[in-house]
N, C-alpha and C positions, 0 to 999 in steps of 0.2 A: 504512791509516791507523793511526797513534801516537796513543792517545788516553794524556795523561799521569791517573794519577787519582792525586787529591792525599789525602790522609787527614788530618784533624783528630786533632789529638793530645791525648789523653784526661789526666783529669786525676784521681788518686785522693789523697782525705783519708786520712793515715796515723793521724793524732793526732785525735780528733773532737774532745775537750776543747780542745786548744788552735784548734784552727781555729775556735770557736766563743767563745770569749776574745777571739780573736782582733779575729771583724767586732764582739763587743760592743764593746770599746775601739773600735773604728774608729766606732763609731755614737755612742757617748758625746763623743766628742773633735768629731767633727763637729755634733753639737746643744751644745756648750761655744763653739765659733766659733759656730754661730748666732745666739747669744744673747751673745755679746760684742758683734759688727757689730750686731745689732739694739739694746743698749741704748747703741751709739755714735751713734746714727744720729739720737737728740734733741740738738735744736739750741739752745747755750746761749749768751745775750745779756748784755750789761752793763747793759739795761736791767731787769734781775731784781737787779741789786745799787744800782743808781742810786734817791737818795730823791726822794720826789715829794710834790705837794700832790694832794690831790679836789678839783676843783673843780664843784659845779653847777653846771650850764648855766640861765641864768635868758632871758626873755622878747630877743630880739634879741642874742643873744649868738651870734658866729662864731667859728671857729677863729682867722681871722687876729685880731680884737681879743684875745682870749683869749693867744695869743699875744705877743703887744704888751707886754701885762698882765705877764708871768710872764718874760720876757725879759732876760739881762744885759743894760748898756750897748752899744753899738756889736754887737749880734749881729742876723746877716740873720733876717729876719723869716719870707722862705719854709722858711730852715732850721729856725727852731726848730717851722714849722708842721707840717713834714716829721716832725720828730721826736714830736712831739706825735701825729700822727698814727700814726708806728709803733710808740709805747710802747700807746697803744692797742688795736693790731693792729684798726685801722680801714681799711676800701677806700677809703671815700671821705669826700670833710669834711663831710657832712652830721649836724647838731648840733640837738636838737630841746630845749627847754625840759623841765627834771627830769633830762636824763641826766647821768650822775656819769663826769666824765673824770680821768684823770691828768697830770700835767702835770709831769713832769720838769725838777729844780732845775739850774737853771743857773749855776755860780756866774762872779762876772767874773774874766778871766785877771788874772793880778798883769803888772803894768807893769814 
């Protein structure tokens, strides 16, 4: 029997200085990309630039009338409810008396 035997081929640092310059720059450049993608990675909306009213929520007060309330002319009601509820960053429409919402200006389109 042929047995083939292979060998690993060895590998010697000439330069220690530079081979150590070396992986620093490789470790600096790779934590400079970390932290690029991670400070890419916050999610930025128009609703951080859009003006808004506070409104309290008083005694029988709903999203949808609230809504209604604060509304251009001729604009759907579930949208502006929709919106109302994601300048909030709200799950659900539930609106209790005292709580202080935002309500994004709507203005009407020109004709």
């Amino acid at each position: 029997m042929n047995q083939r035997v292979t060998r690993r081929k060895k590998y010697r640092i000439v330069n220690l200085k530079k081979f150590i310059s070396f992986i620093i720059s490789v470790f600096i450049i790779a934590i400079i990309l970390v932290f690029i993608f991670v400070k890419n990675n916050e999610a930025y909306s128009s609703t951080y630039k859009e003006d808004y009213n506070e409104i309290i929520v008083g005694e029988g007060d709903t999203l949808w009338n609230i809504a209604v309330k604060n509304m251009p002319d001729k604009y759907d009601v579930r949208k502006m409810v929709y919106e109302i509820m994601e300048f909030n960053q709200m799950e659900n429409a539930y609106i209790y008396p005292g709580d202080l919402i935002k309500i994004p200006i709507k203005h009407n389109p020109k004709s």
